[in-house]
mmCIF file of the N, C-alpha and C atoms, coordinates in Angstrom:
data_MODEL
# 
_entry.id   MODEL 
# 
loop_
_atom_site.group_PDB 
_atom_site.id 
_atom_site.type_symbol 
_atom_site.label_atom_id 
_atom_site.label_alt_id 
_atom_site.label_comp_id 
_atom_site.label_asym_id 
_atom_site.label_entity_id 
_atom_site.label_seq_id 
_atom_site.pdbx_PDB_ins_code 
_atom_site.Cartn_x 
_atom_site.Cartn_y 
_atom_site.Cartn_z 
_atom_site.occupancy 
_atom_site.B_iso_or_equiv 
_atom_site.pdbx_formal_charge 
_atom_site.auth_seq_id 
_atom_site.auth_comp_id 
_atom_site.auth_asym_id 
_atom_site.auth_atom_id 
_atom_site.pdbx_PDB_model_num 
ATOM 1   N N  . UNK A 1 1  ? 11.960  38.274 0.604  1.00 0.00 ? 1  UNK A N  1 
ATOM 2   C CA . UNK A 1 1  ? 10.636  38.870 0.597  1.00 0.00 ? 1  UNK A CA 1 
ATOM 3   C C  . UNK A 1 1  ? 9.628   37.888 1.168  1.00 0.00 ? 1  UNK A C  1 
ATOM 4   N N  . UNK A 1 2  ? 8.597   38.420 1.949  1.00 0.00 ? 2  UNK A N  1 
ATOM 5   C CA . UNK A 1 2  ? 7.563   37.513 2.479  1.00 0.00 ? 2  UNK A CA 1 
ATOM 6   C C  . UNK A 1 2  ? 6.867   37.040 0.949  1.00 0.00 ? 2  UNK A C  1 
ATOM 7   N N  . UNK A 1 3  ? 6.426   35.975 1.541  1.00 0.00 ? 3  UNK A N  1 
ATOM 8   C CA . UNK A 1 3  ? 5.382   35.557 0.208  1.00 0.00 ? 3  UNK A CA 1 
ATOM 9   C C  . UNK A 1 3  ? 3.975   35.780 0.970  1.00 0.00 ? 3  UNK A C  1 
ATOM 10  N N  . UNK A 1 4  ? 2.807   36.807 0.711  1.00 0.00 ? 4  UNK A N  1 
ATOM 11  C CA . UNK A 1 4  ? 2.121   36.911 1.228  1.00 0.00 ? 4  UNK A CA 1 
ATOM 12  C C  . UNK A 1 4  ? 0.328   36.519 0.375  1.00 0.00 ? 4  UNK A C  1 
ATOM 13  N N  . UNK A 1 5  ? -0.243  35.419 0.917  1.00 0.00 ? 5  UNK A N  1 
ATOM 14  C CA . UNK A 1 5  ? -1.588  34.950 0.330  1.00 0.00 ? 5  UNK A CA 1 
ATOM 15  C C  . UNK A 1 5  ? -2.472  35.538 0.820  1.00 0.00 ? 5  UNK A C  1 
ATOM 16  N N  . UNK A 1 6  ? -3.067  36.938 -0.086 1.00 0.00 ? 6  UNK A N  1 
ATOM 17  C CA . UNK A 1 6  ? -4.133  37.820 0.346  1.00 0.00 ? 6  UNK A CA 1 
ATOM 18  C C  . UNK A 1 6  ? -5.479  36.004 0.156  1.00 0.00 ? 6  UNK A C  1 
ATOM 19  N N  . UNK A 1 7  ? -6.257  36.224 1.077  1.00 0.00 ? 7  UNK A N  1 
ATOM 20  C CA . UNK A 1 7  ? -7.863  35.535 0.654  1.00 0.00 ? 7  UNK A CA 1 
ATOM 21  C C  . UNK A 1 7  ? -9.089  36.332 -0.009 1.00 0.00 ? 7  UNK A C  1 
ATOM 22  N N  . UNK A 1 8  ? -9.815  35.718 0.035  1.00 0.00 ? 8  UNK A N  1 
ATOM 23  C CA . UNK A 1 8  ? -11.098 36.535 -0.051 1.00 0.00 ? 8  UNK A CA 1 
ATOM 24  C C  . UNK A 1 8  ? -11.851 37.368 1.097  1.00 0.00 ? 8  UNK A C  1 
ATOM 25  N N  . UNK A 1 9  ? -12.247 38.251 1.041  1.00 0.00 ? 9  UNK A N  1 
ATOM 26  C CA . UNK A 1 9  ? -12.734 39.319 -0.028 1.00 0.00 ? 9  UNK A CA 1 
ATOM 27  C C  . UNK A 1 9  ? -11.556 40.151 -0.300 1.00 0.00 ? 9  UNK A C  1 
ATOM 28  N N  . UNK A 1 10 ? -10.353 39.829 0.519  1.00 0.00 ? 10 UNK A N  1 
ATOM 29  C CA . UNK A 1 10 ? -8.669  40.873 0.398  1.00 0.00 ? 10 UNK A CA 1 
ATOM 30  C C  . UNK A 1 10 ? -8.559  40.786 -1.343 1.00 0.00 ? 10 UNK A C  1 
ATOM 31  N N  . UNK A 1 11 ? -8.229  39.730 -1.352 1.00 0.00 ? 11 UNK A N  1 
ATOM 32  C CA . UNK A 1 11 ? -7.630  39.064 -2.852 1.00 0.00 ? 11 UNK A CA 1 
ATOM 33  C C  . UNK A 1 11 ? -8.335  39.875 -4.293 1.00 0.00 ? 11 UNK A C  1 
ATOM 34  N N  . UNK A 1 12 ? -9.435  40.178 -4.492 1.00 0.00 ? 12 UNK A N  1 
ATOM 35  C CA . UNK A 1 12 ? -10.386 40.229 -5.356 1.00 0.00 ? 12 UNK A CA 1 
ATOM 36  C C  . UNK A 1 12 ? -10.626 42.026 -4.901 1.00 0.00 ? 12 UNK A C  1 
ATOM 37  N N  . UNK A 1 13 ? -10.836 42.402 -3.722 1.00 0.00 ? 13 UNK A N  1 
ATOM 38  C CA . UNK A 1 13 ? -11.488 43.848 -3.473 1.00 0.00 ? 13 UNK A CA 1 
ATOM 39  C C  . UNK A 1 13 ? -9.982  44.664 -3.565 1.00 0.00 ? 13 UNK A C  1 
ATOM 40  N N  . UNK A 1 14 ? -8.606  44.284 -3.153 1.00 0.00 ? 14 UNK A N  1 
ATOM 41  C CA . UNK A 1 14 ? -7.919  45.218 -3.219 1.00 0.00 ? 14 UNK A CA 1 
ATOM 42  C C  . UNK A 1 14 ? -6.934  44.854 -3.963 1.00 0.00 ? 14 UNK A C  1 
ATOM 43  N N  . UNK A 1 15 ? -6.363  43.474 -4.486 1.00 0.00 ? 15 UNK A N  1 
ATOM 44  C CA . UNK A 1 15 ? -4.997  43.199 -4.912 1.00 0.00 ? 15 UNK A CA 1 
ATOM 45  C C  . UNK A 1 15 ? -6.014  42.366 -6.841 1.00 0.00 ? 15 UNK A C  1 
ATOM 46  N N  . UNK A 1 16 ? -6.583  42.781 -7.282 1.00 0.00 ? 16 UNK A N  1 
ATOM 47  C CA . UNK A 1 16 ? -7.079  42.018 -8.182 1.00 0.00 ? 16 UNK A CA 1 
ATOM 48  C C  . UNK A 1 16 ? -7.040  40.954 -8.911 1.00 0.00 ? 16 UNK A C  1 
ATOM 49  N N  . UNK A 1 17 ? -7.092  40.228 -7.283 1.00 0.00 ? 17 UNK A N  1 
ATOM 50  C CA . UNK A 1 17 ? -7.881  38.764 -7.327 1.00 0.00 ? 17 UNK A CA 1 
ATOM 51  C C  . UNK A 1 17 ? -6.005  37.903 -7.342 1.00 0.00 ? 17 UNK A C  1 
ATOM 52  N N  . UNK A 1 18 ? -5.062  38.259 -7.275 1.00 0.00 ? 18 UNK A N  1 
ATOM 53  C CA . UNK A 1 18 ? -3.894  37.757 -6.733 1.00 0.00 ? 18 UNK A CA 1 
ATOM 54  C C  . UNK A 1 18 ? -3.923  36.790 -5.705 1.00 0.00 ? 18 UNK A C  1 
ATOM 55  N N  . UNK A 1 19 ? -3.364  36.159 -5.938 1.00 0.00 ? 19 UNK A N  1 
ATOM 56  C CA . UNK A 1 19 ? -3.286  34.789 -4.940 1.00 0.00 ? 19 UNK A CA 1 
ATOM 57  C C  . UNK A 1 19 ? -2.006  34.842 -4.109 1.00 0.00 ? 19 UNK A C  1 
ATOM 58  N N  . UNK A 1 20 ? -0.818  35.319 -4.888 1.00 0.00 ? 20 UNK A N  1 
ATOM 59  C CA . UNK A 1 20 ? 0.172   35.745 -3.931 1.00 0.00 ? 20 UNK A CA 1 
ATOM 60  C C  . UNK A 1 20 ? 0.876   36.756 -4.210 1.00 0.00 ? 20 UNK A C  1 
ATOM 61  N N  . UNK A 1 21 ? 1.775   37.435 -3.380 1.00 0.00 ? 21 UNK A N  1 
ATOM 62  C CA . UNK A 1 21 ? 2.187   38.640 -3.406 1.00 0.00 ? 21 UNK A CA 1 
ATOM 63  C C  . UNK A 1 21 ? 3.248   38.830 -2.737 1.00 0.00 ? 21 UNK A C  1 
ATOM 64  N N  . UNK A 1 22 ? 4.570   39.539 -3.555 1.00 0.00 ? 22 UNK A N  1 
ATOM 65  C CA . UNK A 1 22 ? 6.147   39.010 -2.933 1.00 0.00 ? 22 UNK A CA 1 
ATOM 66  C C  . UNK A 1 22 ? 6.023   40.894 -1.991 1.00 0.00 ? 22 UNK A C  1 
ATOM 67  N N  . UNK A 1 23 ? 6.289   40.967 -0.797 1.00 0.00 ? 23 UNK A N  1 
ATOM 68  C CA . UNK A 1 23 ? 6.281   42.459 -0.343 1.00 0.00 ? 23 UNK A CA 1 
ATOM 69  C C  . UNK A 1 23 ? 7.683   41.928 0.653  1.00 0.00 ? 23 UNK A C  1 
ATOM 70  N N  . UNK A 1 24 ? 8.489   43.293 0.750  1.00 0.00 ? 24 UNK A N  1 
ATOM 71  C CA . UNK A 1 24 ? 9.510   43.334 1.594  1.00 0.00 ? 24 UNK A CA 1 
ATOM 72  C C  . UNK A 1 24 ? 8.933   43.770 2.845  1.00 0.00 ? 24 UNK A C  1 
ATOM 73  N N  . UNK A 1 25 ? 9.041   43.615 4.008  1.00 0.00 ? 25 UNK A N  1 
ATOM 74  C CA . UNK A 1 25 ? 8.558   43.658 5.043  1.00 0.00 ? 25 UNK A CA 1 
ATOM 75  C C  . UNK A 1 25 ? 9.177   43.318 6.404  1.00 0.00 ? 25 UNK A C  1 
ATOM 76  N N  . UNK A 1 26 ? 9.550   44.459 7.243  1.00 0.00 ? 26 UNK A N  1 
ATOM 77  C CA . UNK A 1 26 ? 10.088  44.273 8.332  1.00 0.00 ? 26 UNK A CA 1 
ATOM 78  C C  . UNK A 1 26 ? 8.982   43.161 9.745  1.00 0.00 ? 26 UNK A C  1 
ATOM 79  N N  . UNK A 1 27 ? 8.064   43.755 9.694  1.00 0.00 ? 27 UNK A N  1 
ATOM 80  C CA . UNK A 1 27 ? 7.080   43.317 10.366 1.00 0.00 ? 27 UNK A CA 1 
ATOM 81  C C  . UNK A 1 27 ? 5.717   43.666 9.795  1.00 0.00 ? 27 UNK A C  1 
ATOM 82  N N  . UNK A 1 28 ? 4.353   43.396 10.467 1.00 0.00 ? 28 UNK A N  1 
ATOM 83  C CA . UNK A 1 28 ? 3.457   43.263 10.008 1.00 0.00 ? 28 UNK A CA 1 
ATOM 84  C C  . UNK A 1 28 ? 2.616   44.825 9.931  1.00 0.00 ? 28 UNK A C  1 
ATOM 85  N N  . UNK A 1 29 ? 3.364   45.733 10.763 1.00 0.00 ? 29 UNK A N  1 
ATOM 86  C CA . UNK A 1 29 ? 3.217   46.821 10.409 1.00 0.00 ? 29 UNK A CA 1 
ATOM 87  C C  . UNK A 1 29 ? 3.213   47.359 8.777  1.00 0.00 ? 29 UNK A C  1 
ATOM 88  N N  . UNK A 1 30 ? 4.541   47.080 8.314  1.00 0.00 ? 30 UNK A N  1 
ATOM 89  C CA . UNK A 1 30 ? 5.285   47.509 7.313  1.00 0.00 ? 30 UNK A CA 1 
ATOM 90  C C  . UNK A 1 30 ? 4.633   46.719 6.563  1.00 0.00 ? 30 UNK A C  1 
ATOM 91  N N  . UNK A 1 31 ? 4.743   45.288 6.687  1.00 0.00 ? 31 UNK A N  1 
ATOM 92  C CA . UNK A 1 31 ? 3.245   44.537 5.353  1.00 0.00 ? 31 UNK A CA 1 
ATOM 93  C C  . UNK A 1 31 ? 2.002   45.319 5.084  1.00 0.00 ? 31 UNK A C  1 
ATOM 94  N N  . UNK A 1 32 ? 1.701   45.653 6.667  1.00 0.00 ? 32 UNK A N  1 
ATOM 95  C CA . UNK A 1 32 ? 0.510   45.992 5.766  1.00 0.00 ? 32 UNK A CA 1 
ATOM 96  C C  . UNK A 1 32 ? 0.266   47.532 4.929  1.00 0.00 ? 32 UNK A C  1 
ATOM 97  N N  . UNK A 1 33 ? 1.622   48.518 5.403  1.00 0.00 ? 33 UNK A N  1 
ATOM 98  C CA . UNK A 1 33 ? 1.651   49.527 4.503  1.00 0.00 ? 33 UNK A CA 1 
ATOM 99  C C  . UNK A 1 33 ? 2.227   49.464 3.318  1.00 0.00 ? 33 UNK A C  1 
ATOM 100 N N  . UNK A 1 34 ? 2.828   48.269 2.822  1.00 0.00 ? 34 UNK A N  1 
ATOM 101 C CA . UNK A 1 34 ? 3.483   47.589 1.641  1.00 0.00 ? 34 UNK A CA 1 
ATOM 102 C C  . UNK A 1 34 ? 2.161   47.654 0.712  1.00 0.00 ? 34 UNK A C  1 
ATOM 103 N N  . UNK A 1 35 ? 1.325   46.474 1.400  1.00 0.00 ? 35 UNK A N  1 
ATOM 104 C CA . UNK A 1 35 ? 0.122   46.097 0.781  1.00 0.00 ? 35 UNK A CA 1 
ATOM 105 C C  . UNK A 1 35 ? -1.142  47.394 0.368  1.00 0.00 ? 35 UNK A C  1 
ATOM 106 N N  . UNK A 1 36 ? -0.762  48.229 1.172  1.00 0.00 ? 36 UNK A N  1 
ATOM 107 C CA . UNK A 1 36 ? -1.333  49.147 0.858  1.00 0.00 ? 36 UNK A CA 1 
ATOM 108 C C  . UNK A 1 36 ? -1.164  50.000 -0.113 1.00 0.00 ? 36 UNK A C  1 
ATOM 109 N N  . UNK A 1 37 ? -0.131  50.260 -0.781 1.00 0.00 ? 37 UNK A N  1 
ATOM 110 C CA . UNK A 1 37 ? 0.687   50.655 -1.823 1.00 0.00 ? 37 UNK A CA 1 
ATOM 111 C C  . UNK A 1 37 ? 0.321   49.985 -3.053 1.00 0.00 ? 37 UNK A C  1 
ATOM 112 N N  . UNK A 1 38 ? -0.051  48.555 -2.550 1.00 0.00 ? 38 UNK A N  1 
ATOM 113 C CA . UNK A 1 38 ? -0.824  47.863 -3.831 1.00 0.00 ? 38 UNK A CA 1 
ATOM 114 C C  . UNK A 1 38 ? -1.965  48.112 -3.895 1.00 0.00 ? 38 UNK A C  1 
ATOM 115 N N  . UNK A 1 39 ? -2.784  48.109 -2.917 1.00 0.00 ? 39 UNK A N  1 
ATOM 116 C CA . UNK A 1 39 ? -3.632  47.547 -3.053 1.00 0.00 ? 39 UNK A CA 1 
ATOM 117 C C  . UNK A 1 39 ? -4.644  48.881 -2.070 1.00 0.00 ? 39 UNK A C  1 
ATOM 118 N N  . UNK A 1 40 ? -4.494  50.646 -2.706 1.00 0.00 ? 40 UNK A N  1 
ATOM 119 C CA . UNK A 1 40 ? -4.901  51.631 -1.944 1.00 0.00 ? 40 UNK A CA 1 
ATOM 120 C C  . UNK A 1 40 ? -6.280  51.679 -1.095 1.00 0.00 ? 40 UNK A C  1 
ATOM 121 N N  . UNK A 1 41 ? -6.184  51.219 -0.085 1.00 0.00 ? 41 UNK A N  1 
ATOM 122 C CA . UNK A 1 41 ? -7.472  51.336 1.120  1.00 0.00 ? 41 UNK A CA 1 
ATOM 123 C C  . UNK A 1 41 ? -7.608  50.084 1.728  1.00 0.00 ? 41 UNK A C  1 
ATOM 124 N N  . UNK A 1 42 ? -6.132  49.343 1.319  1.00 0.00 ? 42 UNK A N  1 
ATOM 125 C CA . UNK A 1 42 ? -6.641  47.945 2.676  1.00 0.00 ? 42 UNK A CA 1 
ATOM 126 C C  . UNK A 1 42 ? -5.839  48.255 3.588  1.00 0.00 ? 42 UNK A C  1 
ATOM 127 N N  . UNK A 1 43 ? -4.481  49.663 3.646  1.00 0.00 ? 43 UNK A N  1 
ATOM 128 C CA . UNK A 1 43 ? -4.549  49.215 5.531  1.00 0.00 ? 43 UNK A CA 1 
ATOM 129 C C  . UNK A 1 43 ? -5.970  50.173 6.519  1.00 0.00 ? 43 UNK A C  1 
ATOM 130 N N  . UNK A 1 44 ? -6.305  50.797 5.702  1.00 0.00 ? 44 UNK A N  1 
ATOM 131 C CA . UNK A 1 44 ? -7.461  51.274 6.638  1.00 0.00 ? 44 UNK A CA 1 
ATOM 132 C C  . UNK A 1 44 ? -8.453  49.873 7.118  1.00 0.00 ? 44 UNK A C  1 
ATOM 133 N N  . UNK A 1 45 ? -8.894  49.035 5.583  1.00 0.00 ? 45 UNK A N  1 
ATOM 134 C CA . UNK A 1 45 ? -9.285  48.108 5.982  1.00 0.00 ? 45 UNK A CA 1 
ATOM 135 C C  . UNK A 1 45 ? -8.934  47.323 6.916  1.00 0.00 ? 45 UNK A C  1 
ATOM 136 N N  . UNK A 1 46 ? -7.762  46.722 6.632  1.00 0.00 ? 46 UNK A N  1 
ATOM 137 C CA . UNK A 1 46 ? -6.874  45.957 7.288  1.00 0.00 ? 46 UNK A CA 1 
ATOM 138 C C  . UNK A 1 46 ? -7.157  46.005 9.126  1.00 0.00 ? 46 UNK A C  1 
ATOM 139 N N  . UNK A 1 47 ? -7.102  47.208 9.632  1.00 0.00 ? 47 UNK A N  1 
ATOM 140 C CA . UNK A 1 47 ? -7.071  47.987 11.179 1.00 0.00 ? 47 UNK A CA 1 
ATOM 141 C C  . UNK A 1 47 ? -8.344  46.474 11.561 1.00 0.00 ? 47 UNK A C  1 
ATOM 142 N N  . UNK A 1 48 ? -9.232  46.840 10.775 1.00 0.00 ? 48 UNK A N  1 
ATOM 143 C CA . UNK A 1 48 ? -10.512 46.532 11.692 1.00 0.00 ? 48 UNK A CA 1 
ATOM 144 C C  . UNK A 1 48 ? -11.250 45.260 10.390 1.00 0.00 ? 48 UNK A C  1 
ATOM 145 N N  . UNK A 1 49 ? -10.922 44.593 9.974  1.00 0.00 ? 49 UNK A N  1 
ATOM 146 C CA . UNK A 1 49 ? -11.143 43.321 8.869  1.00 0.00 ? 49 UNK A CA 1 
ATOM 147 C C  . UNK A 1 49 ? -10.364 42.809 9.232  1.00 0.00 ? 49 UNK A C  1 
ATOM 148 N N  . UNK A 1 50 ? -9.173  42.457 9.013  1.00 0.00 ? 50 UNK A N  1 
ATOM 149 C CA . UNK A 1 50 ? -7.927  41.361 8.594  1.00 0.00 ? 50 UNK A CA 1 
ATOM 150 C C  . UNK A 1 50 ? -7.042  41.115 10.131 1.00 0.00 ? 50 UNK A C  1 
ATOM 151 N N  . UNK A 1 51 ? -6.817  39.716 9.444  1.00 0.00 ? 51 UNK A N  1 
ATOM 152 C CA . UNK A 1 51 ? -6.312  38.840 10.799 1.00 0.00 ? 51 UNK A CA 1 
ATOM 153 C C  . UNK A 1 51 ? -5.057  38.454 9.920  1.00 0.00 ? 51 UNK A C  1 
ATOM 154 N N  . UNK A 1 52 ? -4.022  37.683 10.246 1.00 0.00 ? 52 UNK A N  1 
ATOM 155 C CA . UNK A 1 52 ? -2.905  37.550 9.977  1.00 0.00 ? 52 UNK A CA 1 
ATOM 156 C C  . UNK A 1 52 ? -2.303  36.531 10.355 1.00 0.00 ? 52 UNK A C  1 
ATOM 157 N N  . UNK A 1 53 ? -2.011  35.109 9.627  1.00 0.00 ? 53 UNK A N  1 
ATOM 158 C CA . UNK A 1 53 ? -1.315  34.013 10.009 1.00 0.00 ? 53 UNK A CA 1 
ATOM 159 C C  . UNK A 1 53 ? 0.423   34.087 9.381  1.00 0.00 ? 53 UNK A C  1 
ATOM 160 N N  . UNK A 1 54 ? 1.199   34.232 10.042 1.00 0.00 ? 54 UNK A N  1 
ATOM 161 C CA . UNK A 1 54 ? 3.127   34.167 10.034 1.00 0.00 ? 54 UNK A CA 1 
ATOM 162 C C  . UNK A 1 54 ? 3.178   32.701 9.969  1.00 0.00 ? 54 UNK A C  1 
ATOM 163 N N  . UNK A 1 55 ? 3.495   31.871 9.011  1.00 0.00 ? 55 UNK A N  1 
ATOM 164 C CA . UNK A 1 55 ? 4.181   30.320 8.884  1.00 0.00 ? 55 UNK A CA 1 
ATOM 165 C C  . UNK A 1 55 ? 2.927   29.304 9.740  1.00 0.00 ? 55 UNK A C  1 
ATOM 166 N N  . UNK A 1 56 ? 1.747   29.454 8.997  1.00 0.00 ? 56 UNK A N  1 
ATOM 167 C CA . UNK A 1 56 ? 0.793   28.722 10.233 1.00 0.00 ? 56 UNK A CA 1 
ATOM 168 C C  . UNK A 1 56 ? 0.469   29.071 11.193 1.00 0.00 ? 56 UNK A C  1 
ATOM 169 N N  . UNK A 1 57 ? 0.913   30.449 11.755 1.00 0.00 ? 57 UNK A N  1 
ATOM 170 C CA . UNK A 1 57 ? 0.786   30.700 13.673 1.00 0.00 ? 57 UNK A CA 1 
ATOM 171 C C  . UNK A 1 57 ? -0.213  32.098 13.652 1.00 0.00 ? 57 UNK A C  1 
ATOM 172 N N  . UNK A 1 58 ? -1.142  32.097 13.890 1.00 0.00 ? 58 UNK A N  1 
ATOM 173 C CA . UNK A 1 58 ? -1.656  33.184 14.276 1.00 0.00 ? 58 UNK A CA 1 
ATOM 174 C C  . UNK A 1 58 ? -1.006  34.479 14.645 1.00 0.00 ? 58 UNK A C  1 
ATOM 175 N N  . UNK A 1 59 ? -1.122  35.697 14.311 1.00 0.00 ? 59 UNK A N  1 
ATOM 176 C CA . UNK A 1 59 ? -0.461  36.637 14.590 1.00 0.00 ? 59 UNK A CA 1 
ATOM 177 C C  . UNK A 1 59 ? -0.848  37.756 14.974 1.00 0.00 ? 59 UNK A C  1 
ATOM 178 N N  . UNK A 1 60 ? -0.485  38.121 16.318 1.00 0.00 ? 60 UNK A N  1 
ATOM 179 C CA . UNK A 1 60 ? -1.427  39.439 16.766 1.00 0.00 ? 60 UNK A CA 1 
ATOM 180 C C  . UNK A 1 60 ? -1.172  40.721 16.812 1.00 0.00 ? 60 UNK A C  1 
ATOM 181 N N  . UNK A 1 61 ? 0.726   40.188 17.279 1.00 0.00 ? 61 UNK A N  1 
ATOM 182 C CA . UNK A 1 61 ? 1.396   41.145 17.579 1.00 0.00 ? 61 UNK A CA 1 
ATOM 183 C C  . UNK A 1 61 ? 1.994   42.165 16.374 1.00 0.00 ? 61 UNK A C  1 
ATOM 184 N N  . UNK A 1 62 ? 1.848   42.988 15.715 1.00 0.00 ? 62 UNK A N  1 
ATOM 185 C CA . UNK A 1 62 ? 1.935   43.571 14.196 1.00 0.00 ? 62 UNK A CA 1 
ATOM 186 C C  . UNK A 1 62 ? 3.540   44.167 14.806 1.00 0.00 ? 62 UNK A C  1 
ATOM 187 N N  . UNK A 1 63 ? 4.404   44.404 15.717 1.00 0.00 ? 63 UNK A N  1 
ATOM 188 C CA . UNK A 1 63 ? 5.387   44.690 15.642 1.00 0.00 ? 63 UNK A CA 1 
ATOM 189 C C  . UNK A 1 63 ? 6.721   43.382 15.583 1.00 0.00 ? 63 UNK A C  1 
ATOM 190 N N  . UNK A 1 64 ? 5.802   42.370 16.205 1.00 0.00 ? 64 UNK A N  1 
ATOM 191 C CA . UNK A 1 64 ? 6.757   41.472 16.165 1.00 0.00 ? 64 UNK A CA 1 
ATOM 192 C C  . UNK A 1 64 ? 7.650   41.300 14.482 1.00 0.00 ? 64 UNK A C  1 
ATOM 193 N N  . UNK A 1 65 ? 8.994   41.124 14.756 1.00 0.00 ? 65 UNK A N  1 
ATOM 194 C CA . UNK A 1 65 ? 9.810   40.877 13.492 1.00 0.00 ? 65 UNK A CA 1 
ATOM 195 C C  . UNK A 1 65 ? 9.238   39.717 12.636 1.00 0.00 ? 65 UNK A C  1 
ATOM 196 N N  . UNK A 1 66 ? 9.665   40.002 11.357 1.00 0.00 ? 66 UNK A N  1 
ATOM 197 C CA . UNK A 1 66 ? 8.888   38.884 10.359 1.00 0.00 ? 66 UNK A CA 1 
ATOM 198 C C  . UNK A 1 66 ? 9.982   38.654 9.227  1.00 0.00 ? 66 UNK A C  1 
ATOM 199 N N  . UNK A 1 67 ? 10.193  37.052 9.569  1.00 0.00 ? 67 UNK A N  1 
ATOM 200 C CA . UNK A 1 67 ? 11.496  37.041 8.895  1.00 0.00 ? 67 UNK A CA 1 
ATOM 201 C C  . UNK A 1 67 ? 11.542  37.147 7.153  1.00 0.00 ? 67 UNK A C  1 
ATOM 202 N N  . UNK A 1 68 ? 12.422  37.461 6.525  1.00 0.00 ? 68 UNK A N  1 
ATOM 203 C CA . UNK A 1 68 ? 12.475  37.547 5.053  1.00 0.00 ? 68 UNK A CA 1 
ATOM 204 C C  . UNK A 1 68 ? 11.512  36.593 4.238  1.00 0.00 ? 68 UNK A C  1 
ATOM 205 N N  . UNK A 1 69 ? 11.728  35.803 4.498  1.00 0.00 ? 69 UNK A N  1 
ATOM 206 C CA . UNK A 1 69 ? 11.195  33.849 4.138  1.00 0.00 ? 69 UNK A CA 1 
ATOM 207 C C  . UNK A 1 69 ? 9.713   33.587 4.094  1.00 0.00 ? 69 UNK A C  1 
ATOM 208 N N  . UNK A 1 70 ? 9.351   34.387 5.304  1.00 0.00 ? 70 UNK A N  1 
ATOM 209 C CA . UNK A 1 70 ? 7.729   34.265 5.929  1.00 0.00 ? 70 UNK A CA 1 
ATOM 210 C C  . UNK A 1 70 ? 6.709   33.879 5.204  1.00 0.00 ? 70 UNK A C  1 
ATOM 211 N N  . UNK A 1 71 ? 5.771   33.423 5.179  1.00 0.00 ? 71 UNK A N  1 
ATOM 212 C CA . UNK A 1 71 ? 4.923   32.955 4.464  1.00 0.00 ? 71 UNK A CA 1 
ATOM 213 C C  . UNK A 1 71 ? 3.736   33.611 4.984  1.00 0.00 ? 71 UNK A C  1 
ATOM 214 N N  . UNK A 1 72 ? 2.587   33.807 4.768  1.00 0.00 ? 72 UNK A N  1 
ATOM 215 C CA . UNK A 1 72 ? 1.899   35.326 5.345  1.00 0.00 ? 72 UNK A CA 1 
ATOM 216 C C  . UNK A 1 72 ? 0.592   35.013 4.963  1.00 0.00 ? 72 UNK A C  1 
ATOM 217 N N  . UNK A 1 73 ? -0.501  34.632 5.737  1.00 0.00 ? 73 UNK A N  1 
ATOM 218 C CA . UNK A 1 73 ? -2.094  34.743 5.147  1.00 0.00 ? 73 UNK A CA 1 
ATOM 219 C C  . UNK A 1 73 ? -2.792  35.752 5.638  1.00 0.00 ? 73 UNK A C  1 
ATOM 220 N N  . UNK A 1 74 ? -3.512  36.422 4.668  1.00 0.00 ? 74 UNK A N  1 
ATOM 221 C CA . UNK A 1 74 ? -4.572  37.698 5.134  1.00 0.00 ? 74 UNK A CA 1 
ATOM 222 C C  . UNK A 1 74 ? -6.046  36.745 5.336  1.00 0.00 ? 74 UNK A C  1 
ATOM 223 N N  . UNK A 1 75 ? -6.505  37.025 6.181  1.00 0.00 ? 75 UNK A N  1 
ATOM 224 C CA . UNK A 1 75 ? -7.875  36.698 6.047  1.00 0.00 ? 75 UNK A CA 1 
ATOM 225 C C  . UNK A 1 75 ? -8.535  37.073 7.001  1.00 0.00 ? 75 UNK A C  1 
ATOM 226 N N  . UNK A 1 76 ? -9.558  37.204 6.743  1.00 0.00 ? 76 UNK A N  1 
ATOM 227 C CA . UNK A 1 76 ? -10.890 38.083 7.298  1.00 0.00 ? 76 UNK A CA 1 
ATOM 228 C C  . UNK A 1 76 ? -10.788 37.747 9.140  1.00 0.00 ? 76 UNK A C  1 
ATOM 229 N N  . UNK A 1 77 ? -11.159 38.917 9.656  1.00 0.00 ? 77 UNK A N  1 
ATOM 230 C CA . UNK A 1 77 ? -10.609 38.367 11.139 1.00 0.00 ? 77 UNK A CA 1 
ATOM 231 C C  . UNK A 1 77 ? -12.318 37.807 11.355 1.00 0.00 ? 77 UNK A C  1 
ATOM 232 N N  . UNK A 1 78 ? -12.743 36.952 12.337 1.00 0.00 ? 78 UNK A N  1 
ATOM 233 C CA . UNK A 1 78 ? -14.392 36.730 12.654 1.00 0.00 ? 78 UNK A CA 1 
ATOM 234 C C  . UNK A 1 78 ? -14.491 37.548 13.800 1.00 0.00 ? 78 UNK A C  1 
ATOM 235 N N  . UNK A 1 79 ? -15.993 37.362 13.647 1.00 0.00 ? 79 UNK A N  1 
ATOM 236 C CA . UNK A 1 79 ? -15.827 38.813 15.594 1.00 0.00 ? 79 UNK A CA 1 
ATOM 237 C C  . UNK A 1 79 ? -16.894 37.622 16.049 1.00 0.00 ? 79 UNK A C  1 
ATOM 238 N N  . UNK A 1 80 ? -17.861 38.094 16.865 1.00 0.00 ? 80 UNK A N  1 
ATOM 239 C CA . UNK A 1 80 ? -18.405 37.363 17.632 1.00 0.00 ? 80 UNK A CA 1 
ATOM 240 C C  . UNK A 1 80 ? -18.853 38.057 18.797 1.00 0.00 ? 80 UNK A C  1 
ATOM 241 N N  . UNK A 1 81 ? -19.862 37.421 19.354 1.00 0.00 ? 81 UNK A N  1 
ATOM 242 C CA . UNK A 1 81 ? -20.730 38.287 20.461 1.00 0.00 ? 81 UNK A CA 1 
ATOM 243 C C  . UNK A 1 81 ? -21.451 37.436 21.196 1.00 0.00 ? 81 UNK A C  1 
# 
């Protein structure tokens, strides 16, 4: 199972206030409809809020495979203009 570290405002607004979270997960698709199951209205959130670090590495691609082991940070994506 990924070990996945929702942050703030994730952590506290949808998973109550959890720091980590064991979800089975093919890819980051499937995390985030996992997480959603916990935590009802963060993959809507998720689409357009949340950014996604796989083992330290930035992650963009939501189909790419995600191995069992993975280690997983949610956090707020920044925008900018």
């Amino acid at each position: 199972m990924a070990q996945v570290h929702p942050l703030a405002p994730f952590a506290g607004q949808f998973f109550g206030g959890a720091q980590v979270l064991d979800v089975a997960a093919s890819n980051l698709f499937a995390l985030v409809d996992a997480l959603d199951k916990l935590g009802p209205g963060f993959g809507e959130d998720a689409v357009l809020r949340a950014a996604f670090a796989v083992n330290g590495m930035m992650q963009t691609d939501w189909s790419a495979p995600l191995a069992p082991d993975a280690q997983v940070m949610v956090f707020p994506r920044v925008a900018g203009g």
